[in-house]
gemmi code that builds the backbone of each chain (N, CA, C; Angstrom):
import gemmi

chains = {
    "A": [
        ("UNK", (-2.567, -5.461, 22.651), (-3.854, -5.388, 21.933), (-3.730, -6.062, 20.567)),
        ("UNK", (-4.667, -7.036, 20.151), (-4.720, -7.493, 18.809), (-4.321, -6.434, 17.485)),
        ("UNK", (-3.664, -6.405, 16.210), (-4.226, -6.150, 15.221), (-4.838, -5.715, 14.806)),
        ("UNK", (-5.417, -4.240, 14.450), (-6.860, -3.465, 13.884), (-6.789, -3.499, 12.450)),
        ("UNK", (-5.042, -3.319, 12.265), (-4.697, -3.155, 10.742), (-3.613, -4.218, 10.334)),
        ("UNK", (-3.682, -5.549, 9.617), (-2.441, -6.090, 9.407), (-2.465, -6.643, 7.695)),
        ("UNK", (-1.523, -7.332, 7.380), (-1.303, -7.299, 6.207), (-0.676, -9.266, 5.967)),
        ("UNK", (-1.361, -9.995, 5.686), (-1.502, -11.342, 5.930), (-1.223, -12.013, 4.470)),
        ("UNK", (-0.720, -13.299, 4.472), (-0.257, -14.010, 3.528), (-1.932, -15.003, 3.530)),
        ("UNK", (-2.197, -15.044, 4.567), (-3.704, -16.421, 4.878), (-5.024, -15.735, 4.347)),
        ("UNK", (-5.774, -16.474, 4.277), (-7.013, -15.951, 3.334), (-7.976, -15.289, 4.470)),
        ("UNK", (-8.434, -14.053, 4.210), (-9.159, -13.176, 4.997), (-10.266, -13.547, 5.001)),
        ("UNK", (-10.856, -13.621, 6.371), (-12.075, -13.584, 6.754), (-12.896, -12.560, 7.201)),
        ("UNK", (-13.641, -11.884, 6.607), (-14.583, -10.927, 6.887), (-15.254, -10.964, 7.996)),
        ("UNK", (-16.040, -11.771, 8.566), (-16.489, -11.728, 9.441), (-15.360, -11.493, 10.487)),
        ("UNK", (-14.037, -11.670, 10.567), (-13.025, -11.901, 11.742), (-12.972, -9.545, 11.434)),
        ("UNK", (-12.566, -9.688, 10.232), (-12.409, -8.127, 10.422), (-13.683, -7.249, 11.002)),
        ("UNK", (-14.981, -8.008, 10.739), (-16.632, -7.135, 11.217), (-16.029, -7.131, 12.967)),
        ("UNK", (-15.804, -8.477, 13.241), (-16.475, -8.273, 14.755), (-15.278, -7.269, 15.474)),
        ("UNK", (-14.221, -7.783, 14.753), (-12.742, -6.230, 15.739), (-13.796, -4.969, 15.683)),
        ("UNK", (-14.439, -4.750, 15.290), (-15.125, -3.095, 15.396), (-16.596, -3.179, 15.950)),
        ("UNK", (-17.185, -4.166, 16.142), (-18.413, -4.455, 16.609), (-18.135, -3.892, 17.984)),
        ("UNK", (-19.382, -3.317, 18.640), (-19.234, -2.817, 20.139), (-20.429, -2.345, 20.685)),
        ("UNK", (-20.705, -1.674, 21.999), (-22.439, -1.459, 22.146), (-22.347, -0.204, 21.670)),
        ("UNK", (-21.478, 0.711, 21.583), (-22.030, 2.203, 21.018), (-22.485, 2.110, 19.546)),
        ("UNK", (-22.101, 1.290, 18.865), (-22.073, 1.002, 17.124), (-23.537, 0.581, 16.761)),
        ("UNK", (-24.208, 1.512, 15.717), (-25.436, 1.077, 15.396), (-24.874, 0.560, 13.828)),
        ("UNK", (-24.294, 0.617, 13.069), (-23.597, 0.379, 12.005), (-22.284, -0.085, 11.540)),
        ("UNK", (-22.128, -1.504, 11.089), (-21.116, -1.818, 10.401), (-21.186, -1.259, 9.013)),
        ("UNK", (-19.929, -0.784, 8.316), (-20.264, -0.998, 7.065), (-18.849, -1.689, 6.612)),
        ("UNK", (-19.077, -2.798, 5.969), (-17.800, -3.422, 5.304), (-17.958, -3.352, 3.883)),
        ("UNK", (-16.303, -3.207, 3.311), (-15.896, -3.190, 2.083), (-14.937, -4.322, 1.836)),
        ("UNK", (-15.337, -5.339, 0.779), (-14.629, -6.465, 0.085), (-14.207, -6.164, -0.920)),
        ("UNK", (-12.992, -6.153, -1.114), (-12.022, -6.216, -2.562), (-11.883, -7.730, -2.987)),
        ("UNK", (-12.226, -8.326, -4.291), (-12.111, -9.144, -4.991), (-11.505, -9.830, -5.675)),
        ("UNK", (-10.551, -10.711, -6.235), (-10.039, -10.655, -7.182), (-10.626, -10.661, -8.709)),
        ("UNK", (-10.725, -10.128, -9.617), (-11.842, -9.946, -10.846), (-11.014, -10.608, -11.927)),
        ("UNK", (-11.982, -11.565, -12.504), (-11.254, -12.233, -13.574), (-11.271, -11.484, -14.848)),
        ("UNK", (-12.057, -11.180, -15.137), (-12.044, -10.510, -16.322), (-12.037, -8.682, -16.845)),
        ("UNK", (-10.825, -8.108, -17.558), (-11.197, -6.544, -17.252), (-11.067, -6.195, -18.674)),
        ("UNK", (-12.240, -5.676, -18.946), (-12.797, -5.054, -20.230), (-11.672, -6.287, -20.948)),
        ("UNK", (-12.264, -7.050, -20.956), (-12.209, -8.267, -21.642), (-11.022, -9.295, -21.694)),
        ("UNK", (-10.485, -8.529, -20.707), (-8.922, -9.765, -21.105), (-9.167, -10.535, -19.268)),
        ("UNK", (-8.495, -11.695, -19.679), (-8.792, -12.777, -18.788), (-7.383, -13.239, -17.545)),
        ("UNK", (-8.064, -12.507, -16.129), (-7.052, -13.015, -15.397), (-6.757, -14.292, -14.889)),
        ("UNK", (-5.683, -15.079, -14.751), (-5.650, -16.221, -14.174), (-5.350, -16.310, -12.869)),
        ("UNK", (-4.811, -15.195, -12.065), (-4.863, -15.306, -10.934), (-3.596, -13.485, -10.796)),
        ("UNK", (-4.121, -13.547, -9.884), (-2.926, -11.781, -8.796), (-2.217, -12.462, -7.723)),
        ("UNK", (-0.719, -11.826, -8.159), (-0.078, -11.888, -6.596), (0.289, -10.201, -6.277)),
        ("UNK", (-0.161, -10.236, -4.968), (0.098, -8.972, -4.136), (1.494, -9.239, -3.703)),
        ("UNK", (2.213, -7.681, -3.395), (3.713, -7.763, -2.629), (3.660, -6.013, -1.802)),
        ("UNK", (4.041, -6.722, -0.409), (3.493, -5.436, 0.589), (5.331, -5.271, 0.766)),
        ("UNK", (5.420, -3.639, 1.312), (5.977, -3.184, 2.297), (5.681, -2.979, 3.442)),
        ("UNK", (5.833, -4.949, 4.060), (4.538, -5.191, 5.051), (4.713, -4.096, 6.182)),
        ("UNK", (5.613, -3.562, 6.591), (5.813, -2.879, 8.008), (5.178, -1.400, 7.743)),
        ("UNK", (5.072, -0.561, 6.890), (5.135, 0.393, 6.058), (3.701, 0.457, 5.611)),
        ("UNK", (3.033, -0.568, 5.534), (1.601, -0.763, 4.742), (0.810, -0.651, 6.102)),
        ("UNK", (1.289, -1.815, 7.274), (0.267, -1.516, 8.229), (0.501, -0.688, 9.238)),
        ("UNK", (1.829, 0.515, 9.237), (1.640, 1.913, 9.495), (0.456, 2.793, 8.963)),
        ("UNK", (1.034, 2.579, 7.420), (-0.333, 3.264, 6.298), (-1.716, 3.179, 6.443)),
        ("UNK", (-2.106, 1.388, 6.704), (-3.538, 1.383, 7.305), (-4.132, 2.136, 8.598)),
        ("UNK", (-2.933, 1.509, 9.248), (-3.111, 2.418, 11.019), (-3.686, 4.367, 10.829)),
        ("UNK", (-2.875, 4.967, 10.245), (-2.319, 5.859, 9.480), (-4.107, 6.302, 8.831)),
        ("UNK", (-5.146, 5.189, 8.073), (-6.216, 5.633, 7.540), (-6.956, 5.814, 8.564)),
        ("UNK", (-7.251, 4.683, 9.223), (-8.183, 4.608, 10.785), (-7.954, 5.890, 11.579)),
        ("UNK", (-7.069, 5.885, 11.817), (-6.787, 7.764, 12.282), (-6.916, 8.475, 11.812)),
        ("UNK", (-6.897, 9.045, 10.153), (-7.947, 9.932, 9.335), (-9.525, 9.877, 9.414)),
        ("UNK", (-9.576, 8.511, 9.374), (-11.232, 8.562, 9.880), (-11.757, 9.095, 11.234)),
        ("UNK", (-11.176, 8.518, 11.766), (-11.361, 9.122, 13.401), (-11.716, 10.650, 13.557)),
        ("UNK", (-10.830, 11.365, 12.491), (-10.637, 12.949, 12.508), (-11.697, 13.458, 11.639)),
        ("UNK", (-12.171, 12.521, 10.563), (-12.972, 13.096, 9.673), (-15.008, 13.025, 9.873)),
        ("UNK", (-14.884, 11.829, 11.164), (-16.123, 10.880, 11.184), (-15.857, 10.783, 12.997)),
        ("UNK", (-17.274, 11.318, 13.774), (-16.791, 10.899, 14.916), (-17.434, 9.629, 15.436)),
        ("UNK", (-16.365, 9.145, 16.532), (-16.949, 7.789, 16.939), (-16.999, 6.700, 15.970)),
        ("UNK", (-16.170, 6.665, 15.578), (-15.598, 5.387, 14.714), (-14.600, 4.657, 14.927)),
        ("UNK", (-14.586, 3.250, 14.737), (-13.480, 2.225, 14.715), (-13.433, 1.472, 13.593)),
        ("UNK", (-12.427, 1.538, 13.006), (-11.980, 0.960, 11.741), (-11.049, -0.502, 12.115)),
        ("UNK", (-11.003, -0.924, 10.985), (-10.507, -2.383, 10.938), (-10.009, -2.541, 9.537)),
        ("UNK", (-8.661, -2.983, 9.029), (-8.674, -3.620, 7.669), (-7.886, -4.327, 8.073)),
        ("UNK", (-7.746, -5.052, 6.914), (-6.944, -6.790, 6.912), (-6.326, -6.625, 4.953)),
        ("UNK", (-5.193, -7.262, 4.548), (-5.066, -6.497, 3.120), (-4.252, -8.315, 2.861)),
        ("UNK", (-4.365, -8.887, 1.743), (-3.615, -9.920, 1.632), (-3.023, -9.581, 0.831)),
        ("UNK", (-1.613, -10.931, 0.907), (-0.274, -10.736, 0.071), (-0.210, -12.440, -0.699)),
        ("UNK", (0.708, -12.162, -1.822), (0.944, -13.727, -2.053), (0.116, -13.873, -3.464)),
        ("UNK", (-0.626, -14.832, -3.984), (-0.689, -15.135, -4.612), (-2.218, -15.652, -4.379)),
        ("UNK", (-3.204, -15.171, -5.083), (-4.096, -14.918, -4.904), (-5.245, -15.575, -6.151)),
        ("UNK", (-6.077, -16.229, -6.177), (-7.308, -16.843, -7.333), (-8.462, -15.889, -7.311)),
        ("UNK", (-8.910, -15.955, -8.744), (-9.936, -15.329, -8.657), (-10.958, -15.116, -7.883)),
        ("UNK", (-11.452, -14.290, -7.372), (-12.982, -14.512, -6.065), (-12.232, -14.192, -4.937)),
        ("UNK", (-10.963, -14.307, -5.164), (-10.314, -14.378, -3.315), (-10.306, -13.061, -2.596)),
        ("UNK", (-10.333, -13.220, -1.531), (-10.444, -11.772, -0.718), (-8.988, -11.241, -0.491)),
        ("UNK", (-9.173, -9.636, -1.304), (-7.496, -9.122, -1.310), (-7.470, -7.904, -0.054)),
        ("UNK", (-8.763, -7.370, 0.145), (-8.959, -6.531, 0.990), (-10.320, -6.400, 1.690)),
        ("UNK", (-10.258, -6.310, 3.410), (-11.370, -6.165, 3.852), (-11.226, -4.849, 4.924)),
        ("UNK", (-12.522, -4.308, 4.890), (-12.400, -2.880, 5.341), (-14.105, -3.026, 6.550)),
        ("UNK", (-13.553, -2.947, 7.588), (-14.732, -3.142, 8.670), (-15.074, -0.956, 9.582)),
        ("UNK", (-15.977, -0.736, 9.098), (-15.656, 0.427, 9.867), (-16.963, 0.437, 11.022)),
        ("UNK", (-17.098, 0.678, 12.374), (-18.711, 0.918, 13.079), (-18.689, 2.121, 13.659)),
        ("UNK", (-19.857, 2.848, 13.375), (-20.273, 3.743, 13.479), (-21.545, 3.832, 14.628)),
        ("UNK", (-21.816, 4.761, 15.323), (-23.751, 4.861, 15.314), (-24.203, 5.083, 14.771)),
        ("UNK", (-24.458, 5.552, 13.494), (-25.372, 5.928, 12.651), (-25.226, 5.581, 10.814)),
        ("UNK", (-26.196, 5.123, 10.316), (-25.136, 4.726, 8.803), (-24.300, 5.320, 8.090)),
        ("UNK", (-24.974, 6.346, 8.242), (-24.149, 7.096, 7.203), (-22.797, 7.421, 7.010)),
        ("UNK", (-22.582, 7.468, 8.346), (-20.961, 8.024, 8.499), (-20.162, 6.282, 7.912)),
        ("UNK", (-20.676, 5.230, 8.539), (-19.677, 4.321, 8.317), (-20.086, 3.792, 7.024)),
        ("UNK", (-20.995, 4.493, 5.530), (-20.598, 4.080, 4.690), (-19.344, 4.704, 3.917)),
        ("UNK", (-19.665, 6.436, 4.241), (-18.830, 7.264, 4.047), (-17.107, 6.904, 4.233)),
        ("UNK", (-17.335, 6.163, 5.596), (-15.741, 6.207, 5.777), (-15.426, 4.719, 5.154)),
        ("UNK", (-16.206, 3.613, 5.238), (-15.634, 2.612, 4.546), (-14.915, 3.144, 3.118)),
        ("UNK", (-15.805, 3.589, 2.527), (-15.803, 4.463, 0.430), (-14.132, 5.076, 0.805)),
        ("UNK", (-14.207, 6.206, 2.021), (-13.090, 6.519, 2.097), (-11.867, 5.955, 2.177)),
        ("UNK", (-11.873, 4.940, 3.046), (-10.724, 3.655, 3.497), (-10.106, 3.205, 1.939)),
        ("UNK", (-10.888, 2.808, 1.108), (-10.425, 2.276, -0.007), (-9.876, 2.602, -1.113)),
        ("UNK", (-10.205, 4.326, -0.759), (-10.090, 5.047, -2.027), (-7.970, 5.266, -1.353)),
        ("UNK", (-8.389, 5.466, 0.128), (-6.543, 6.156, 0.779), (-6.133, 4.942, 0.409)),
        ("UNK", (-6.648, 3.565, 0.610), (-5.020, 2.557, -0.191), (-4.809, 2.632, -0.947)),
        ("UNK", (-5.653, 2.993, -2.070), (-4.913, 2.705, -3.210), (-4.307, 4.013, -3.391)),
        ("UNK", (-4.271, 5.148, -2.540), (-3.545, 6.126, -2.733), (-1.889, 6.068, -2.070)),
        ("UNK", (-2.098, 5.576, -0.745), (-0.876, 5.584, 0.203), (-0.425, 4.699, 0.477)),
        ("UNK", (-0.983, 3.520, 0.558), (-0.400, 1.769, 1.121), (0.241, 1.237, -0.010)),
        ("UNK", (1.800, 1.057, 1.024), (2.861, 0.349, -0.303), (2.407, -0.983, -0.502)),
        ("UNK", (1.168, -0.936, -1.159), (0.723, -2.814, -1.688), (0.960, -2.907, -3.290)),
        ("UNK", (1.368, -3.443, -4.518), (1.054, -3.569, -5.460), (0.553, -5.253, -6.293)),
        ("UNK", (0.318, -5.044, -6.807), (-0.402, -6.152, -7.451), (0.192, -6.176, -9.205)),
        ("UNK", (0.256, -7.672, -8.848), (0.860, -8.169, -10.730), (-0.348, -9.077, -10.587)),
        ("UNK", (-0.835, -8.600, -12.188), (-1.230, -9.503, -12.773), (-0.836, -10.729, -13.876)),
        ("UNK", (-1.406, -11.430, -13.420), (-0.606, -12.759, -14.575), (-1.779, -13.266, -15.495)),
        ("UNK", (-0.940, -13.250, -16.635), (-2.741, -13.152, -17.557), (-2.309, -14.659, -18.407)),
        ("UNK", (-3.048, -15.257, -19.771), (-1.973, -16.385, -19.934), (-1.169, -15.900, -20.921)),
        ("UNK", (-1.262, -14.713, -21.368), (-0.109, -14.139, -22.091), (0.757, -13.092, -21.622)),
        ("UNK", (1.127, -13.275, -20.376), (2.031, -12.478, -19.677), (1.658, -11.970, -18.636)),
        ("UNK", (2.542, -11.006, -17.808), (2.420, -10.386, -16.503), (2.908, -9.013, -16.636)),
        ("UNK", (2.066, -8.115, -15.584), (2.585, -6.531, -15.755), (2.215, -6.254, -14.101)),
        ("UNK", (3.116, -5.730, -13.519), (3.012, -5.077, -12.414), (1.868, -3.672, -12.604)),
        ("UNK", (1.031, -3.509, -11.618), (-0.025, -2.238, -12.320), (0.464, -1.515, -11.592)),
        ("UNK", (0.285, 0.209, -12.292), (0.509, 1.017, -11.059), (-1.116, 1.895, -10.448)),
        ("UNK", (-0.689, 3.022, -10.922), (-1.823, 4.051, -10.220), (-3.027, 3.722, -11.123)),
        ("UNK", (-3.856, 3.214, -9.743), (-5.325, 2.420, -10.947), (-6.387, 3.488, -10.448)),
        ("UNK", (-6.129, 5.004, -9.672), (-6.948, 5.816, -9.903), (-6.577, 6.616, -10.891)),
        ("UNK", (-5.482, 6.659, -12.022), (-5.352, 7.401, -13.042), (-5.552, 8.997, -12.761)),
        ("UNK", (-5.574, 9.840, -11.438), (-5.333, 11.377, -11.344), (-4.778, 10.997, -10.084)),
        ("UNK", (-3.791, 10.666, -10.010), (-2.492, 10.998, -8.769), (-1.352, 10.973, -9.912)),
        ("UNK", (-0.702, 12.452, -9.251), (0.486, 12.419, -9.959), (1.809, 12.212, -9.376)),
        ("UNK", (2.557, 11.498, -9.734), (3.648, 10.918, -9.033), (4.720, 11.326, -9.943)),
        ("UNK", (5.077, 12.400, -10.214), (6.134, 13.507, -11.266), (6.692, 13.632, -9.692)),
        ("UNK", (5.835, 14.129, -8.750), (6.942, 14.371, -7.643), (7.117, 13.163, -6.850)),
        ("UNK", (7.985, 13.039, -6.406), (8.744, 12.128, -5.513), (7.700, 11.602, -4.211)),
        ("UNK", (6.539, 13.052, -3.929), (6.023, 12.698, -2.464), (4.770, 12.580, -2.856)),
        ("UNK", (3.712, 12.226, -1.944), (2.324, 12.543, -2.230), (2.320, 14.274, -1.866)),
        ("UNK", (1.247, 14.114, -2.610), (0.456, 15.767, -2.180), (0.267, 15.726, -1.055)),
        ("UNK", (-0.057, 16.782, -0.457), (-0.374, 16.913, 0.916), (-1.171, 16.288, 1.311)),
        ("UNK", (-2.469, 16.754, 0.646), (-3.441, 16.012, 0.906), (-3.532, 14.457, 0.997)),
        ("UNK", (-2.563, 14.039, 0.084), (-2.066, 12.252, 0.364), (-1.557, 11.772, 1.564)),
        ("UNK", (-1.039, 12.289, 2.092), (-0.541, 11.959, 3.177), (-0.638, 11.835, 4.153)),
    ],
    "B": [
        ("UNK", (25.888, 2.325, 7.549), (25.456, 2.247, 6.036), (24.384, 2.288, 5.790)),
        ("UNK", (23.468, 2.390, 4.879), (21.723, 2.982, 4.286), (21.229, 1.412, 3.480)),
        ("UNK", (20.602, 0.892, 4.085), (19.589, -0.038, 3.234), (18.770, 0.355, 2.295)),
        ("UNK", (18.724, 0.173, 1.613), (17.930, 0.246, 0.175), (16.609, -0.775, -0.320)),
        ("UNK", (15.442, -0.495, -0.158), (14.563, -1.845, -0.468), (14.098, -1.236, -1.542)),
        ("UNK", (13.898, -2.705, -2.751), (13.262, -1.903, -3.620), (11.722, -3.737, -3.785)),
        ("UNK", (10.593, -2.714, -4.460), (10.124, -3.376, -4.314), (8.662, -3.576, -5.906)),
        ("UNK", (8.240, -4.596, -6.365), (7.273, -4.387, -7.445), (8.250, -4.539, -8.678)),
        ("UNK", (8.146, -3.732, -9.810), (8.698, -3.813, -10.724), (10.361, -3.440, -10.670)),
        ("UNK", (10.464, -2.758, -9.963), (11.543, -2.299, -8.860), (12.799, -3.282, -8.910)),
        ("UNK", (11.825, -4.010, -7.670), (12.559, -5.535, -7.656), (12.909, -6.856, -8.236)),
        ("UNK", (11.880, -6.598, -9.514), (12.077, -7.589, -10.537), (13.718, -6.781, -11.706)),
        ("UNK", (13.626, -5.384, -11.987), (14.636, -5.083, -12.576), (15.858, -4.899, -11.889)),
        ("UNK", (15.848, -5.257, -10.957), (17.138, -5.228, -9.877), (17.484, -6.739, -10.057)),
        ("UNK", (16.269, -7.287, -9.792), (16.910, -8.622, -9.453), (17.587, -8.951, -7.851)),
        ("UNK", (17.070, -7.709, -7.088), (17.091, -8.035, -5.450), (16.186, -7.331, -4.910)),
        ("UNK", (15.936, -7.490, -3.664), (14.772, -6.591, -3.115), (15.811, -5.924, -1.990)),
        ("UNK", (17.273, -5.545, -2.130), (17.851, -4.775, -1.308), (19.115, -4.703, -1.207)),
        ("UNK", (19.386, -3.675, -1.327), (21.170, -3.588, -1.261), (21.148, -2.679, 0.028)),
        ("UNK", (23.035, -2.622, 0.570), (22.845, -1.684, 1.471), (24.713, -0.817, 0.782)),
        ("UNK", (24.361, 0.435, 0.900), (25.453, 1.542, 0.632), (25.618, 2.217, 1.662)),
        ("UNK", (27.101, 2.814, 1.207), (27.363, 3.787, 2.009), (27.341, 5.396, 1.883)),
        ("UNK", (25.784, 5.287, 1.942), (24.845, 6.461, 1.846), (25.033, 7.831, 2.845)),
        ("UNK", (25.453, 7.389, 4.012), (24.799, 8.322, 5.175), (25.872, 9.891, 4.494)),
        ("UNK", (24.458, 10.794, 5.016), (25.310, 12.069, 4.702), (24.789, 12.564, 2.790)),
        ("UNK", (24.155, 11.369, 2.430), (23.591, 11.818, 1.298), (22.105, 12.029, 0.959)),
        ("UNK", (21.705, 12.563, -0.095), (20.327, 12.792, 0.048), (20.392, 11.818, -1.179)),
        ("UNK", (19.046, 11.406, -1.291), (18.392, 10.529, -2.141), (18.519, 10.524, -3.379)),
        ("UNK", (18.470, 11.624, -4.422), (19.132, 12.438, -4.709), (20.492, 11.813, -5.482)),
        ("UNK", (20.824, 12.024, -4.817), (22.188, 11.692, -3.996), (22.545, 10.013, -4.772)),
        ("UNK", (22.336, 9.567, -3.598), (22.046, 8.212, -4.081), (22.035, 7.776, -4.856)),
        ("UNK", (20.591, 8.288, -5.579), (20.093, 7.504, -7.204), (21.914, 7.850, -7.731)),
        ("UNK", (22.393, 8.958, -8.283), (23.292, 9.378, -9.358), (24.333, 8.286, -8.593)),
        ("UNK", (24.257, 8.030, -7.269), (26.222, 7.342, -7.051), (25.696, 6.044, -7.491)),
        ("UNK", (24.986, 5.510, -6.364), (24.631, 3.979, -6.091), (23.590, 3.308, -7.489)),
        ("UNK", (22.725, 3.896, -8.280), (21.862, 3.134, -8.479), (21.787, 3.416, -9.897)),
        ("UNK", (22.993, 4.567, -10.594), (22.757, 4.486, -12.163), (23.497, 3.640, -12.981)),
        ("UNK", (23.997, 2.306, -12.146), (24.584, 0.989, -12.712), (23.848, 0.129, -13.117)),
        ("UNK", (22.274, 0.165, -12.642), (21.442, -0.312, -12.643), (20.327, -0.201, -13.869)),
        ("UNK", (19.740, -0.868, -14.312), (18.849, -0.715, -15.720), (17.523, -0.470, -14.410)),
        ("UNK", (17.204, 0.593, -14.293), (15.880, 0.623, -13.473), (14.929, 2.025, -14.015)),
        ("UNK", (14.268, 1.422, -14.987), (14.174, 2.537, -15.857), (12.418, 3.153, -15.378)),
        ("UNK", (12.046, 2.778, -14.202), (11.138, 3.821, -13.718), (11.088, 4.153, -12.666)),
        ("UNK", (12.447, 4.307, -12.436), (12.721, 4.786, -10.579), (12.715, 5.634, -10.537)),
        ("UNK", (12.159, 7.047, -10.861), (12.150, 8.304, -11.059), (9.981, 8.768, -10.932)),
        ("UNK", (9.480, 7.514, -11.594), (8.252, 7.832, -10.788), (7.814, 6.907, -9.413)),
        ("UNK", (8.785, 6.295, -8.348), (8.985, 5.934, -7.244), (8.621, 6.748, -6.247)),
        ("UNK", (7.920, 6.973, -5.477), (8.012, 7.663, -4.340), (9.364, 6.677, -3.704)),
        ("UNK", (9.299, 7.949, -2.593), (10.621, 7.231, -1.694), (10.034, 7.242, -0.026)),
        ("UNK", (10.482, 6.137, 0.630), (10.114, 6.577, 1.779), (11.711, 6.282, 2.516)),
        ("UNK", (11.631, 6.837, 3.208), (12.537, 6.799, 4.338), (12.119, 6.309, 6.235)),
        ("UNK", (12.796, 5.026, 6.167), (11.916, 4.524, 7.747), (10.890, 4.554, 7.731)),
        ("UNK", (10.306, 3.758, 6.496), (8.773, 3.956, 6.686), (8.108, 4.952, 6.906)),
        ("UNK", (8.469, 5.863, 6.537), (7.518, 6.942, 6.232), (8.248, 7.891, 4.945)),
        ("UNK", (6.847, 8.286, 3.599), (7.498, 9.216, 3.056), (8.089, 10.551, 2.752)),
        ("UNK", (8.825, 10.605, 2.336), (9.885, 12.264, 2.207), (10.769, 11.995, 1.224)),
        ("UNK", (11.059, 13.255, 1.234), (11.193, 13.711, -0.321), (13.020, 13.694, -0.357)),
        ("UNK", (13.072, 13.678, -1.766), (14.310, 13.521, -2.145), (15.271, 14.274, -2.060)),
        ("UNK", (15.181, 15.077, -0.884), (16.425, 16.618, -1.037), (16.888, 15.517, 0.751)),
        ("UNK", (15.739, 14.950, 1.372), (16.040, 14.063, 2.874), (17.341, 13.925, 2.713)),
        ("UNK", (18.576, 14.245, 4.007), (19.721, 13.988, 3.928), (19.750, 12.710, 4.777)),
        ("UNK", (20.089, 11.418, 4.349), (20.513, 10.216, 4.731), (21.225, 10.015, 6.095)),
        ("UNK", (21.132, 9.001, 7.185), (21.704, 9.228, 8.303), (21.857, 7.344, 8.170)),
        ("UNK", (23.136, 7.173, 9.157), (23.650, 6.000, 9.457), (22.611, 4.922, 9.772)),
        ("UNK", (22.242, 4.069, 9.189), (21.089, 3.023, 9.629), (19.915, 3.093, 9.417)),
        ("UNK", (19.822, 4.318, 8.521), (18.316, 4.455, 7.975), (18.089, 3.569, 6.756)),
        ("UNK", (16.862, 3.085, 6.897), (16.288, 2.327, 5.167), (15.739, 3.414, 4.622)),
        ("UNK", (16.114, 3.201, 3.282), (15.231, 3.812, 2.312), (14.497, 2.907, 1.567)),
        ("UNK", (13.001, 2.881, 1.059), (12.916, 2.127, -0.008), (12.400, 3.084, -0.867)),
        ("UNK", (12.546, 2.366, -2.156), (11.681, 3.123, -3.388), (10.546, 2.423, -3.520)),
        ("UNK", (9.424, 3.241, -3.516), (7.868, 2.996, -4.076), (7.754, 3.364, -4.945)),
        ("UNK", (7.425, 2.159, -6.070), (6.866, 2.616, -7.362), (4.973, 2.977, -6.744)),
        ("UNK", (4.226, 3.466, -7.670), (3.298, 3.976, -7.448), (2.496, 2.927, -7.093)),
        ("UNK", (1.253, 2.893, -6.206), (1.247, 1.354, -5.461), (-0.298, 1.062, -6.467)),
        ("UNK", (-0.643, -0.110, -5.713), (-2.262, -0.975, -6.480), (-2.424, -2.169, -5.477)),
        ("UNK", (-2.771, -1.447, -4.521), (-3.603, -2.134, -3.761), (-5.033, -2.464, -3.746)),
        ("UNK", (-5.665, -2.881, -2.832), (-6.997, -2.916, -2.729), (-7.798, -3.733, -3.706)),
    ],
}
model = gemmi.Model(1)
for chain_id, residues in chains.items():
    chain = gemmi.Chain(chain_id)
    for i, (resn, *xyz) in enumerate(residues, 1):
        res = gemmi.Residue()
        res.name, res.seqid = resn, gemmi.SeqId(i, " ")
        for name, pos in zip(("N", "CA", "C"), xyz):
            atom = gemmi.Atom()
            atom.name, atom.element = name, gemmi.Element(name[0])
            atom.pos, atom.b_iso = gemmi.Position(*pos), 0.0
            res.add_atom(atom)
        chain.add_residue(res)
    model.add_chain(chain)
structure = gemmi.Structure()
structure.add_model(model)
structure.setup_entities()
């Protein structure tokens, strides 16, 4: 079977992640695009490179799609996550979820995005023209004093 | 012996993305104090750890051929 969840060096196509979940039970796609953003509260990016624990990351994705499944019924999820070195505008993450009904697959897309940046070993450096910093926890309330996620992380 | 990946800022203060020791029989724990306090890696302590791709915690007793890597806290998406 193809890929539902993989983790790619090549530039993502959205539409390739919509149609993996397209099907006749599905009255609803809802997709989520991650960006690259040039500018944050005022300082100026020149470009992101991502670096996966590729084997480990698309467990982790696999890993979300099966939380959804449990949380949302009748759903099929899809993400695609890029690595490498990345320009502004470029697509770093795409999140395809179909549902029958909207609501659930906006719900679980919102959800999908919020678990990577909680659980998927992806990180991102930014390179600015006055230097580079690896970022870490960019939801600022996960605490990582312990070694594991919370339960609930996991 | 135990592979070691390290990866992010990790791997820039290492200056490799992997060593391998002779871990087995130790916990992580473990590890950090034998194998890795030669090392200037001065935020490997807020790392998660996973073991075989999946994470667990640092008391995990090490077995012959397992990877460990350290996760610094990730930024994806």
């Amino acid at each position: 079977m193809e890929k539902m969840f993989w983790v790619t060096e090549k530039p993502i196509s959205v539409t390739d992640v919509m149609d993996k979940v397209v099907r006749r039970e599905a009255g609803a796609v809802s997709t989520f695009t991650g960006i690259v953003r040039e500018f944050t509260k005022g300082k100026k990016t020149l470009y992101l490179e991502y670096q996966a624990y590729i084997p480990m990351a698309e467990k982790k994705l696999a890993e979300i799609g099966r939380e959804i499944e449990e949380k949302w019924t009748d759903t099929e999820t899809a993400i695609a996550h890029r690595i490498g070195r990345l320009d502004i505008s470029e697509v770093a993450v795409a999140i395809a979820v179909s549902t029958p009904h909207r609501k659930d697959a906006f719900e679980a897309s919102s959800y999908a995005i919020e678990r990577i940046k909680e659980i998927v070993p992806i990180w991102k450096k930014e390179h600015w023209e006055d230097g580079t910093m690896w970022l870490g926890d960019q939801k600022e309330q996960v605490s990582y004093q312990e070694s594991i996620p919370k339960k609930e992380e996991m | 012996m135990v592979h070691v990946l390290f990866f992010a800022e990790l791997q820039e203060a290492l200056g490799k993305e992997k060593i391998t020791v002779q871990a087995a029989g130790l916990t992580i724990q473990e590890l950090k104090e034998k194998y890795l306090q030669e090392y200037n890696l001065p935020n490997i302590d807020q790392a998660m750890v996973a073991v075989n791709e999946e994470y667990a915690p640092e008391s995990v007793q090490l077995q012959e051929g397992d990877t460990v890597a350290f996760i610094p806290p990730v930024s994806g998406g």
